[in-house]
ZASETI-999815 format. One record per residue: residue in one letter; y, x negated, z of N, C-alpha, C in turn. Coordinates in pm, whole numbers, plus 50000, padded with zeros to 5 digits. Each point is the difference from the previous one (the first is absolute). Example, Ala and Ser with C-alpha at 12.3 -4.5 7.8 and 13.67 -1.06 7.14 Angstrom:
A494314868150780501195008950000501204991050000;S501055003549928501194991850006501095007750073;
This chain:
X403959826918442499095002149887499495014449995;X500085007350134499705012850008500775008849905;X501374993750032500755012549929499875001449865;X500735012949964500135004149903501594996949896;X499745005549908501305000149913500985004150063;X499535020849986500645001050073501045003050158;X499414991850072500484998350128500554987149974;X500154991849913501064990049978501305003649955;X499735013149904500825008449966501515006350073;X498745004550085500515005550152500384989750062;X499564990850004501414987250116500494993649931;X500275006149834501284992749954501235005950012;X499405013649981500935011849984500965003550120;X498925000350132501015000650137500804989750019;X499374985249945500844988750024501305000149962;X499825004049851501355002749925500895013650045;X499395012350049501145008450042500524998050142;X499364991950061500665003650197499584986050017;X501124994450046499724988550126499485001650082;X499705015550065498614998950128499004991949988;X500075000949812498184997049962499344986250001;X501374992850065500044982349943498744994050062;X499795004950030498464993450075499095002749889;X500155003649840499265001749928500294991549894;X500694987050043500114989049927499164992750048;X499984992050119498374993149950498775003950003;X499565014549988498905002749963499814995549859;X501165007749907500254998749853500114983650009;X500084990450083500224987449898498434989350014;X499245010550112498604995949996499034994749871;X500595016949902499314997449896500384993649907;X501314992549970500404991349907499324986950020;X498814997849963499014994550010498734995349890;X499984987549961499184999249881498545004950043;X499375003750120498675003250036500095017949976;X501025007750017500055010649967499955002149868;X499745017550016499755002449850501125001349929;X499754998349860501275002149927501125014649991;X499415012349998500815007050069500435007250114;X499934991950100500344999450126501114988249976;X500214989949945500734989749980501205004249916;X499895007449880500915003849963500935015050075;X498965009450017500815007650100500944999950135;X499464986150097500824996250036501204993549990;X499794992149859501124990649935500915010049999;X499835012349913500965010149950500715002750114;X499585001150127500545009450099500874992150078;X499064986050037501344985950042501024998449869;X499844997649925501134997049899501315009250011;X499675015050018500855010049986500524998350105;X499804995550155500125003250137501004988949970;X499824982749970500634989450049501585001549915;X499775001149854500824997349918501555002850034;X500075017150065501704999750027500414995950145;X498764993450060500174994850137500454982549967;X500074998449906500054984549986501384991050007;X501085009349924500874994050086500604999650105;X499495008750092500145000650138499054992250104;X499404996049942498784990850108500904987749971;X500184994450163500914983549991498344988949967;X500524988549995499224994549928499064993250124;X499374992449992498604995350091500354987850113;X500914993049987500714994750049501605005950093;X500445012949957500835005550046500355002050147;X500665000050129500184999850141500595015049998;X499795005650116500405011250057502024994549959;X500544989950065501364999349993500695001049882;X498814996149874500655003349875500075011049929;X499415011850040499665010750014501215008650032;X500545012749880501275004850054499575014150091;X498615003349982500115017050045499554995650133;X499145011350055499485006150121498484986850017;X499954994250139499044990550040498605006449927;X500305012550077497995004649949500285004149857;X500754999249879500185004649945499154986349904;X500794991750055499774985549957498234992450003;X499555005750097498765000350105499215007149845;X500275017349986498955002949914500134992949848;X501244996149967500244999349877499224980649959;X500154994150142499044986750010498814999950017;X499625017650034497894993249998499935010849892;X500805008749920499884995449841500104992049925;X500584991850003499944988449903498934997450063;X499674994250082497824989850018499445010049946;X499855016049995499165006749931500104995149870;X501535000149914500294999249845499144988149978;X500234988650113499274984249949498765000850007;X499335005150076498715003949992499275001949877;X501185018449985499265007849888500344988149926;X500854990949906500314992649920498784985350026;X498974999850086499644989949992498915001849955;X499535012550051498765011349944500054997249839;X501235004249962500205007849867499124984649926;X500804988550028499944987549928498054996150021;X499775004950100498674993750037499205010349920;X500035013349981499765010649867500044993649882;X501074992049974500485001749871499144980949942;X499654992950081499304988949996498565002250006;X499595007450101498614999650000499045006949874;X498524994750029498814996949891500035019350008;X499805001850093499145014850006501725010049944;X500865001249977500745007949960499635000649848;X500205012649931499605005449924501754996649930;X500025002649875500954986549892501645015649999;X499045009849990501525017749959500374988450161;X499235001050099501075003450112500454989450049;X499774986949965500594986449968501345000549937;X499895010449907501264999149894500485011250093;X500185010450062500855010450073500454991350078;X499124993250084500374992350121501114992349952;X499974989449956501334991849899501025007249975;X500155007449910500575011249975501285003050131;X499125004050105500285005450133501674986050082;X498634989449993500474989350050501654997849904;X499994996749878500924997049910501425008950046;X499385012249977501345009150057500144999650125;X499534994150138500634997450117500874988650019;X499264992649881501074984949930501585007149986;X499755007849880501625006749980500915002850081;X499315005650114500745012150019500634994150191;X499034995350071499384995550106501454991050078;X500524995149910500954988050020501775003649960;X500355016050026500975001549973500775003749824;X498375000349953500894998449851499624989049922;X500094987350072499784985249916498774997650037;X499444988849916498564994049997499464996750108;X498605006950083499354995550170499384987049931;X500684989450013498854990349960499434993250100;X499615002950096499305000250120498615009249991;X499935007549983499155009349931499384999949874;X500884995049894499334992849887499004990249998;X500774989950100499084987050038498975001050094;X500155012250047498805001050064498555005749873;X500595009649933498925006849896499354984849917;X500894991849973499124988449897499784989550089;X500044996550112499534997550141498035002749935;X500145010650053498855012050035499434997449835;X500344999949896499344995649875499274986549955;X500874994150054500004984249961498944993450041;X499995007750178498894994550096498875012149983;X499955005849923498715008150006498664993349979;X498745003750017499254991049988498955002049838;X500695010649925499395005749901501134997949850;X499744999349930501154996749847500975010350039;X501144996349985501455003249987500305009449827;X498705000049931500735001149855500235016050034;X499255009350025500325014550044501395001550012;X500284996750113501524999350076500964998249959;X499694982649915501135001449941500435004549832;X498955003549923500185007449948501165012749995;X499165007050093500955011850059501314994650003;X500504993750098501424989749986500274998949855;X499194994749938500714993749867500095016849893;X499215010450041500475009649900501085009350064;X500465002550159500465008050033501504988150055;X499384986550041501465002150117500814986249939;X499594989549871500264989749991501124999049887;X500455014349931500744999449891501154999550079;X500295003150159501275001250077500424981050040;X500955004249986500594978550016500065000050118;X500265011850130500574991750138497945003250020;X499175006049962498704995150070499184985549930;X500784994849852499254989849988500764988350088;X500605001850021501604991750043499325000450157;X499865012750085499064992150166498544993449999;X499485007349840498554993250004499754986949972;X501144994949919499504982150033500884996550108;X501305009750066500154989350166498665002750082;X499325010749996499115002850121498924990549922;X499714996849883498924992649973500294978950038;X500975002549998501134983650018499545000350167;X499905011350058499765000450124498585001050064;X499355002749906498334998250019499284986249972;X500804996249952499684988549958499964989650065;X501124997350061500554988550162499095007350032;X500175012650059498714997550154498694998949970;X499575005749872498914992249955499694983349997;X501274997050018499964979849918499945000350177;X500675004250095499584995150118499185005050104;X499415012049929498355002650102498914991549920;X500484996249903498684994149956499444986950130;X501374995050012500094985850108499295003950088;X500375013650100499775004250089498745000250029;X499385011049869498545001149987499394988549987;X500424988349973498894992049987500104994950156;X500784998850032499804991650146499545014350081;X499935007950013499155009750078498715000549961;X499274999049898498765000049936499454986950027;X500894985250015499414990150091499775001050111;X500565007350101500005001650138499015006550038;X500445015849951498835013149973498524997250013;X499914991449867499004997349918499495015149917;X501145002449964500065013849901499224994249872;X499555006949917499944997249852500524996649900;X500114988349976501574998349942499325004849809;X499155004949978499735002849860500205010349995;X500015008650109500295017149987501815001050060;X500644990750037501764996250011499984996249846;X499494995149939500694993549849499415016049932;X499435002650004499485013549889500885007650015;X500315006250123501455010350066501474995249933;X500024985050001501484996249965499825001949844;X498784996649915500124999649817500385015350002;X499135005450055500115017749977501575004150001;X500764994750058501635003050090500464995649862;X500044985049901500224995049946500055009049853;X498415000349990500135010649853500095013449993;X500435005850141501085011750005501134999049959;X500534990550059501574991849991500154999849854;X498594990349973501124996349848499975013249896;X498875011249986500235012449963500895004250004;X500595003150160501405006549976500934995249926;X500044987050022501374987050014500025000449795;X498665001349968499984997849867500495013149925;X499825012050074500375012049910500895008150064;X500974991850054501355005750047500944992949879;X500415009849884500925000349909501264989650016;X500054990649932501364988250061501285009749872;X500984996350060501735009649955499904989349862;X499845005949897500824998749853501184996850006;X501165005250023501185001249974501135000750107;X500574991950083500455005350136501745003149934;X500325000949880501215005249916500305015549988;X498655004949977500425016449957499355006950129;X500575008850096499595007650106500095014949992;X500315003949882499835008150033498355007049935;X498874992250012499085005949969499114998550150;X500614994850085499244994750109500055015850112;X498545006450003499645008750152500154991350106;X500095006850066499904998850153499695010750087;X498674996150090499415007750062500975007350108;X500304994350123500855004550091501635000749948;X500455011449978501614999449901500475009750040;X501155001550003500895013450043500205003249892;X500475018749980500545007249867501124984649961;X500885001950087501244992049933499344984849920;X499484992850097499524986849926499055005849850;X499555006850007499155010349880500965000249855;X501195008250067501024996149881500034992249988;X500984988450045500034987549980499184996149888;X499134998550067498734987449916499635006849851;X500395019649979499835003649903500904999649873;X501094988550087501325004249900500685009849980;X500025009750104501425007050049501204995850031;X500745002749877501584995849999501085003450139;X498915013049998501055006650125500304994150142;X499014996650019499394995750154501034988750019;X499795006050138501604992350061499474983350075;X500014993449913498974979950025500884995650134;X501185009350030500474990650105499375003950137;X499555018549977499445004850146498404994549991;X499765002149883498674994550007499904983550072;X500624988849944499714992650026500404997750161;X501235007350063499984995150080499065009850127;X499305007649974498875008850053498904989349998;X499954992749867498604989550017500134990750096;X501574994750006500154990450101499455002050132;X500875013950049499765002550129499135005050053;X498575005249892498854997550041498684993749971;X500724986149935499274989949978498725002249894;X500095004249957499815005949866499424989649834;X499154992249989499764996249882500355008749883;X500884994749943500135007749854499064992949880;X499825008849907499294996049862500564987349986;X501475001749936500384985449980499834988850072;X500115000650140499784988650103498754995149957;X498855012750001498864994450001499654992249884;X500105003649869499974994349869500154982350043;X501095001250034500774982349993498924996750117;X499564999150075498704995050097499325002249963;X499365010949875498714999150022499084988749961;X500774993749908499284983049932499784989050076;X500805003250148500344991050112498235006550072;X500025008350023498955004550084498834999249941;X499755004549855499315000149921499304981049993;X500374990049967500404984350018499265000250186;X500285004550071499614997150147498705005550026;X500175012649958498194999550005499494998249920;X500154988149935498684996449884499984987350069;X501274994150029499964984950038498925000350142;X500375010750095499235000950101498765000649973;X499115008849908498715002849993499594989449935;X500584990149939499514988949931499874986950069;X500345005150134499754983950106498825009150053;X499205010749989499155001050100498404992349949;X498974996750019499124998349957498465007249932;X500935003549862499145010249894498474994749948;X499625011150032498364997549972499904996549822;X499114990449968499794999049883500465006749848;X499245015850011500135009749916501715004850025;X500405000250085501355005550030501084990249945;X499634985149992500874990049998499694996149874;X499335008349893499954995849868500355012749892;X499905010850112500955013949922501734995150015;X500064990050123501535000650011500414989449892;X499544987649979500124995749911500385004149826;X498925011150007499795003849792501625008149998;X500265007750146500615008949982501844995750028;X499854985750035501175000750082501124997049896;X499804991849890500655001049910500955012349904;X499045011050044500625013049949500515005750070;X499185002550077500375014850119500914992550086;X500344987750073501074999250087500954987449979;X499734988349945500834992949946501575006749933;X499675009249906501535007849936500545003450088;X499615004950095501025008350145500344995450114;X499784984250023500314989250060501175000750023;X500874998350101501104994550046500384988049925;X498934989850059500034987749970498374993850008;X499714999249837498714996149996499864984549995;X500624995850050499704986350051499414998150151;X499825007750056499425005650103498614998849994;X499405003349914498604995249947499674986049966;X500434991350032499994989949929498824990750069;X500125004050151499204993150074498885007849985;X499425010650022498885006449936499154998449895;X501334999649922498924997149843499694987050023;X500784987850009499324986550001498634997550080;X500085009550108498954998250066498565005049951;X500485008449954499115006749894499374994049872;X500794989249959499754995649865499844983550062;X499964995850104499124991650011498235000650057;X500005016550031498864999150068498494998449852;X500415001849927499234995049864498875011049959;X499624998949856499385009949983500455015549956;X499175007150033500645016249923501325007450079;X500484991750133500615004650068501284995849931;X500074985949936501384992749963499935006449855;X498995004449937500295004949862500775013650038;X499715010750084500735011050045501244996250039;X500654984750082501065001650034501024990049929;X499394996249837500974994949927501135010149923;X499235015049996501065005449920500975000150093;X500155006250085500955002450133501104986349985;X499354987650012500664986450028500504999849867;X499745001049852500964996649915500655008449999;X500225013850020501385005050021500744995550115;X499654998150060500934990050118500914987749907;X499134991349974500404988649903500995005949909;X499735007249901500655005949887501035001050021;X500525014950100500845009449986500694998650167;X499564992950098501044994350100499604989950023;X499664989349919499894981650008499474995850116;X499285004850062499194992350116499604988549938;X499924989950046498884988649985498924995150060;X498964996949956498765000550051499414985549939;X500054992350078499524986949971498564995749941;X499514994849891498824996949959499685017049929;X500395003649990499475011849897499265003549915;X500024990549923499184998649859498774993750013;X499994991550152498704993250025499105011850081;X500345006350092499685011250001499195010949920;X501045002049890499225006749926499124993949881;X500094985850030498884988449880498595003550044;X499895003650148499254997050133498605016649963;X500915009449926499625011350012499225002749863;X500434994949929498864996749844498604991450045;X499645012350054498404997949989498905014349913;X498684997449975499435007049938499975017350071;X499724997250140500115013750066501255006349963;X501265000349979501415004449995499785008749845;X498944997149903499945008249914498925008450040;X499375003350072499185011150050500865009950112;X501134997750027500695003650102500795012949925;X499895008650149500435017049940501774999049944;X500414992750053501615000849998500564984149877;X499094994249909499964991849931501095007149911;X500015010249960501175002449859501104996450072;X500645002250082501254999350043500154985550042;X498934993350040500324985649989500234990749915;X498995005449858500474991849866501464999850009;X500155015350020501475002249960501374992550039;X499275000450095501094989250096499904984849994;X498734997349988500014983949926500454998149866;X500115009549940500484995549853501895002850040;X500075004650139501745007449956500424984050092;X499464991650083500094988850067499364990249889;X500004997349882500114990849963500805000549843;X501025014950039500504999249862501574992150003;X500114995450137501614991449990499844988249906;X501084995049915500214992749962499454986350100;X500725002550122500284988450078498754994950068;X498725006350002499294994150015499574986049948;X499594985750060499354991549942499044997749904;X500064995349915498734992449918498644999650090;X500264995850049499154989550126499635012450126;X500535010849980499515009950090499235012349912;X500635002449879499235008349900499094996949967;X499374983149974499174999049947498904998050047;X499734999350145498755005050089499865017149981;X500835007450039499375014149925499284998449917;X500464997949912499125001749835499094991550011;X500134991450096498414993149949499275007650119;X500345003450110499065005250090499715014849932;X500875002749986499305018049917499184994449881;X500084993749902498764992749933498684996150035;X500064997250101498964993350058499385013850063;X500485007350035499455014950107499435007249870;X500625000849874499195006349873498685000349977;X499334984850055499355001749988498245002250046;X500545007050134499745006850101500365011750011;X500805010649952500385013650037499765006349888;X499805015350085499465010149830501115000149885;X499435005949893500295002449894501925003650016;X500255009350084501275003950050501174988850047;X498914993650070500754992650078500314990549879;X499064996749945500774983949841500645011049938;X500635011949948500825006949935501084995450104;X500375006250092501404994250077499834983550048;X498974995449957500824982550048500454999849865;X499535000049912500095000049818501715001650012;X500285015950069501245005549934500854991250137;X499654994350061501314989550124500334988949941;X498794992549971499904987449921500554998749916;X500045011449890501335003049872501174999750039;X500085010150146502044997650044499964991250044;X499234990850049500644988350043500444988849891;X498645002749934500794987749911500934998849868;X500515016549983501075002149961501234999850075;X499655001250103501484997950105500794988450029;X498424990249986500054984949992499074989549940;X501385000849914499594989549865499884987850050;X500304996450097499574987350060498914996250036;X498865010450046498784992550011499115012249875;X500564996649887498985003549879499084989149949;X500144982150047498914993149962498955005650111;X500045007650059498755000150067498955009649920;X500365007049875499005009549953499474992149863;X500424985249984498894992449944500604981550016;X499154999350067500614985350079499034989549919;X500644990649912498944989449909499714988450191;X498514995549970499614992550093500344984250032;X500764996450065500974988750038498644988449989;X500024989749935498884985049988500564993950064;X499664998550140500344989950113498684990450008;X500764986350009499074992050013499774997250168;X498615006449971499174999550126498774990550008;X499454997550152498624992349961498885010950008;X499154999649877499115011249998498944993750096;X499505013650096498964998050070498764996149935;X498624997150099498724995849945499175013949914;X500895009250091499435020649977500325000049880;X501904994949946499965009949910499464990549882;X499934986750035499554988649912498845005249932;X498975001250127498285007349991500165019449923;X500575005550001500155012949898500444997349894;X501004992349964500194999949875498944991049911;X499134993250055499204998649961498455007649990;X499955009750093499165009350020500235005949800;X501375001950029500375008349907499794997049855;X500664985549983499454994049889498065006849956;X499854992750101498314999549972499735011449970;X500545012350033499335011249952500415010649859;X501134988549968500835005649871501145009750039;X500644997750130500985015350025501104989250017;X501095009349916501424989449962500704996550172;X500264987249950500784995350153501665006649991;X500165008850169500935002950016500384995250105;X501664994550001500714996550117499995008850110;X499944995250116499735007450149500825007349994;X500475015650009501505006850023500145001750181;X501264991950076499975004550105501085009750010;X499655019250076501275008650053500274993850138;X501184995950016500594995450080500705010050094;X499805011949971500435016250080498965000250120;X500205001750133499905002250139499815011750020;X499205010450020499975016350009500304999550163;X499174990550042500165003950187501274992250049;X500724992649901501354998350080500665011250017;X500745003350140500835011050034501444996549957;X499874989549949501614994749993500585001249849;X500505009149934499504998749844500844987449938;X501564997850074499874984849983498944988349962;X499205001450048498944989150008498845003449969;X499965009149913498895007349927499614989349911;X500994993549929499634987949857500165014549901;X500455009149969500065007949857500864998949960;X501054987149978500485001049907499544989549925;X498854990250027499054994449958499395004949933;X499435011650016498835004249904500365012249903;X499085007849963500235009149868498975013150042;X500855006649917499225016750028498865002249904;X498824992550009498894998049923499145010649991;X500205003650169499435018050030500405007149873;X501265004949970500255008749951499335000949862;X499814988849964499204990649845498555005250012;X499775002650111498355005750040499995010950009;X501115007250000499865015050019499985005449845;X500334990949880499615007449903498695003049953;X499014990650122498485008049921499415009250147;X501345005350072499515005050084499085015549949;X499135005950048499185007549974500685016149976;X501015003350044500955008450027501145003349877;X499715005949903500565001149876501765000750028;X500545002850110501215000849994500694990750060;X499204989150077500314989850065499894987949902;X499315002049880499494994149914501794996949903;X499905013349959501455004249919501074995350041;X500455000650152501315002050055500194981950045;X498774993950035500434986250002500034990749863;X499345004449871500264997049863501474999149954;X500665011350082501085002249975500984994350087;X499624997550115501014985750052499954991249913;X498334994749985500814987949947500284994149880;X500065011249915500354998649863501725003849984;X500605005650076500935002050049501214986150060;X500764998749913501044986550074501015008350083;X500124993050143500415013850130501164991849970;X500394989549931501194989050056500945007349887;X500175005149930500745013449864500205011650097;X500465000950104500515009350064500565017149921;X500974997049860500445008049968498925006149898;X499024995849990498675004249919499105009850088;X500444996250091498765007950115500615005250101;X499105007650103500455008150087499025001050116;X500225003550084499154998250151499295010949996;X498874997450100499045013650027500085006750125;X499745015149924500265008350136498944993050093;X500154999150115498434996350056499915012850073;X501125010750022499165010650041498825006749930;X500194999349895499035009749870498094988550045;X500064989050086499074997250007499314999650148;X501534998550104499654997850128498605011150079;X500185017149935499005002650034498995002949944;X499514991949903499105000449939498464998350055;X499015004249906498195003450078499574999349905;X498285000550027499155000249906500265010749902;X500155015750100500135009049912501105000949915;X501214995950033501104998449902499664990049873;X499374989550048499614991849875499315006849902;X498475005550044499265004649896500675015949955;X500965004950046500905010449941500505001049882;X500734985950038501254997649879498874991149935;X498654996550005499114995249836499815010849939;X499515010550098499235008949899500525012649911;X501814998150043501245007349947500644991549893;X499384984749994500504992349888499585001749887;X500304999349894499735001049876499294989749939;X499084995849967499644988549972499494999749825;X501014993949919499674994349860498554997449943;X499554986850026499014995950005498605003650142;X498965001849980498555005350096499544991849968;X499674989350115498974990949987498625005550010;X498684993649926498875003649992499184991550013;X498705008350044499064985850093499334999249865;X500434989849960499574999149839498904984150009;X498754999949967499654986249959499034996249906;X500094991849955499364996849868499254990850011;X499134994150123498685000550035500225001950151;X498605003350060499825007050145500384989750024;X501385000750193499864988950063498584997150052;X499894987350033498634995850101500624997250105;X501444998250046500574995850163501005007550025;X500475002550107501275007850019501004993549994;X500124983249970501014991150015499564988949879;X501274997049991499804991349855500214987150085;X499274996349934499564980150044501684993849959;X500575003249911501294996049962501035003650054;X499975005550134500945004050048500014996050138;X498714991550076499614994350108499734986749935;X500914989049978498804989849948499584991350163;X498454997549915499354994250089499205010450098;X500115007549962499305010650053498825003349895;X498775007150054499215005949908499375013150102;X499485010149911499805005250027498695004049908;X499094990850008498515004649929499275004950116;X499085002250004499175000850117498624987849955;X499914991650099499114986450000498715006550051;X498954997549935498585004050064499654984450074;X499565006850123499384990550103499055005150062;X498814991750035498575005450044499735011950091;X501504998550085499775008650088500425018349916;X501064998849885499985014449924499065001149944;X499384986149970498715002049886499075008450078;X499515000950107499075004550121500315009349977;X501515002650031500395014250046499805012249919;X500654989849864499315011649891498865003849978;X499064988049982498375006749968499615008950149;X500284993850104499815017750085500255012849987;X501335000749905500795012350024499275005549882;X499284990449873499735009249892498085003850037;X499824996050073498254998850053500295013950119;X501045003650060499985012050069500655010649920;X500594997449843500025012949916499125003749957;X498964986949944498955003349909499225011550125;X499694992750141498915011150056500725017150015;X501284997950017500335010650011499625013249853;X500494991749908499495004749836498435006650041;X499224990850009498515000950026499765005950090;X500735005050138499975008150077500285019349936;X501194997449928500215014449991499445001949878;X499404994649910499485001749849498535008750064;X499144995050107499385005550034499705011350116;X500955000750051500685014950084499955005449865;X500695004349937500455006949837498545003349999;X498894994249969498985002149898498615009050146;X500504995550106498985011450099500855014349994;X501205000750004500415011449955499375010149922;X500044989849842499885010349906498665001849967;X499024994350080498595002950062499765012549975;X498905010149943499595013850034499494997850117;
């Protein structure tokens, strides 16, 4: 900490001109150190970097024996306690390039540093030993990964052979993650470690992981190569891949052979294989909440298309879409492209999603994309009578309970359904079946209530629809009728008002008369979208609070019968009032004479 700049200067400089000076390598690798200052850290970097680089393919590797060794014993001797220096400095570099206290320029030099010992380090071809050590050192850091890999994703991820080791080395973090977890727990029983500060360490590992795992670029096209970089490449493979006619493919290729050599093309055709392995891997580990509902929204887009074989998911998603709730609404899109477009089958499906039409599911952030998908799962032909027609009566029945939004998209489902199927159209006006029953003493005693009070006798209507059956089989709706929807024309909501007028004046069973509704144009609909599109409407007629004598009630007696709404005087208002007007009068008589001492001379 004493020193200076430059006397680091000075033992980079002797280091690099005379081997006398070699004893001025681990002074210099002291300070590659996140507790040092930042330029002391980079000045040394500069001076190791320059020193190791044309020493590198001459250092045998860490494992290497004196017998495999072609030169001179001591030759072998210095060139082996260089390499523990190189691993050192290289362990330094990584523990720099992870830690809280490094400053972000020399985070990015450091990387930088590291990346090109990747290149170069291993003969030419990719150190992925060294790679896997750098996202090692990321993954497990104890601070967000987004810095890092950033950097990765603007400098090192457009190259195919580094996305191509970053999901094997991530395929590989993953197992030993899936089996220290075991470990850790049975040591934290023994221990009596903390096992809440072991689960915090492993989520942290987790939503590093899936950061990277999520913004490592999956291959478009494994057909056209010649747009594909590659980090570690010889001039010749350079041509190649640039579409140089000249280049001689037979020395090249057989140069790749004999030094084992990944080519672009090789890699292309695996990378969907590798790409497929670490997703499958990170998806058996056990994802924290928030992590396991980003993978969900997202998995449909971002990694399903680049699947090997997305039937591979199959056990995931089911598991997912039985666990119920906002978790199975996230993992139906995923599962009907499964269904769709490689025929998985998934038993009970539709009961499933009968299960998920509840009132909360229209307050839910990810609701548009679910309409969407319930209306795209019940547009087969082949659906049942007898299975369509619990939808529509259960989304009926939820109308009238959910906001204004929410009866615009049951409105616009309820329409495709029962244009899709003309088979259960008596349910949108069902005449009431006269079964001879024995009338009870109840309803015996009301209809006579009723008589007596002059209010016309009406037959009992029973809905024979089940809301809490889970079984929509056995719901009883194809028993009953969408009466809801009949109520939504005096719903309070001018467009909910309109749009169900227009069901049911509408005959859905004239197919070539009519046409289905987007239900996207409603799925994400809100308050504010509603009162938008009123106050952008044009409206003909302006109603006016027009009356032609003052009301005296806020409710008309003719519209409650049997109701009144006078107000009855009883002894006890009678009281109440002559108090209340016997403490105005004194008040009157109070300030009438305040007023008059006032204006007193």
């Amino acid at each position: 900490m004493k020193s200076s700049v430059a006397e680091l200067k000075t033992l980079g400089s002797e280091l690099l001109s005379s081997a006398s000076h070699i004893n001025n390598l681990p002074l210099l690798l002291t300070f590659v150190s996140p507790s040092s200052p930042p330029h002391h850290v980079l000045e040394s970097l500069l001076s190791l970097h320059s020193f190791f680089l044309p020493l590198l393919p001459k250092l045998p590797s860490s494992s290497a024996t004196a017998s495999d060794y072609d030169g001179d014993e001591s030759e072998f001797i210095y060139f082996t306690w260089l390499r523990s220096k190189f691993d050192e400095f290289l362990k330094s570099l990584i523990h720099v390039l992870v830690s809280d206290e490094s400053d972000e320029t020399l985070k990015e030099l450091v990387l930088d540093t590291l990346m090109e010992f990747v290149k170069v380090s291993n003969g030419g071809s990719f150190h992925f030993s060294l790679y896997h050590r750098i996202i090692r050192g990321i993954i497990h850091s104890t601070s967000p990964a987004a810095f890092l890999v950033d950097l990765l994703i603007s400098k090192y991820f457009k190259y195919i052979d580094v996305r191509y080791f970053t999901f094997i080395s991530l395929e590989k973090l993953t197992k030993n993650l899936e089996g220290k977890e075991v470990s850790d727990d049975k040591t934290a029983s023994a221990d009596g470690t903390n096992e809440s500060q072991l689960s915090s360490n492993i989520e942290c590992v987790i939503h590093n992981m899936y950061y990277t795992l999520s913004h490592v670029p999956a291959l478009e096209r494994s057909d056209d190569t010649s747009d594909f970089e590659m980090w570690s490449v010889s001039e010749s493979d350079q041509k190649t891949l640039s579409g140089d006619v000249n280049a001689d493919d037979k020395q090249v290729k057989s140069k790749k052979h004999n030094k084992n050599v990944l080519s672009a093309v090789n890699i292309a055709k695996k990378m969907k294989l590798k790409f497929t392995e670490a997703w499958i891997a990170y998806l058996r580990l056990p994802l924290p909440l928030d992590v396991y509902k980003e993978v969900l929204v997202n998995l449909h887009q971002a990694v399903i298309p680049h699947l090997s074989n997305p039937k591979m998911l199959c056990d995931f998603l089911t598991r997912s879409y039985d666990v119920g709730g906002v978790v199975s609404v996230m993992a139906l899109s995923s599962l009907f492209i499964l269904m769709t477009k490689y025929e998985v089958e998934y038993p009970n499906f539709y009961e499933k999603l009968y299960e998920l039409l509840v009132p909360s599911i229209f307050m839910a952030k990810h609701r548009a994309r679910f309409f969407q998908l319930l209306d795209s799962c019940l547009n087969s032909d082949r659906v049942p009578a007898y299975l369509a027609a619990p939808f529509a009566k259960k989304l009926s029945r939820l109308l009238l309970s959910v906001p204004p939004s929410g009866a615009l998209v049951i409105t616009a489902l309820v329409h495709n359904i029962l244009r899709r199927h003309s088979s259960i159209s008596c349910l949108v006006h069902r005449e009431d079946v006269v079964e001879e029953v024995d009338r009870t003493d109840e309803v015996t005693a009301a209809n006579l209530d009723n008589a007596n009070t002059g209010m016309p006798c009406q037959k009992p209507s029973i809905d024979h629809f089940n809301i809490e059956e889970t079984d929509p089989m056995k719901s009883g709706a194809m028993r009953s009728s969408l009466w809801e929807i009949d109520s939504a024309i005096h719903h309070y909501c001018p467009p909910v008002q309109r749009f169900a007028l227009t069901l049911l004046e509408t005959d859905l069973t004239v197919r070539a008369k009519t046409c289905e509704v987007n239900v996207e144009d409603f799925s994400a609909g809100s308050y504010a979208t509603i009162f938008g599109a009123e106050i952008s409407r044009r409206v003909k007629g302006v109603p006016l609070a027009f009356y032609k004598t003052t009301p005296s009630s806020l409710f008309s007696e003719n519209n409650f019968a049997g109701w009144t709404f006078k107000c009855e005087e009883t002894p006890e208002t009678i009281n109440d009032n002559n108090e209340n007007a016997a403490k105005d009068l004194l008040d009157q008589e109070h300030g009438s004479a305040k007023r008059q001492r006032i204006e007193c001379p």
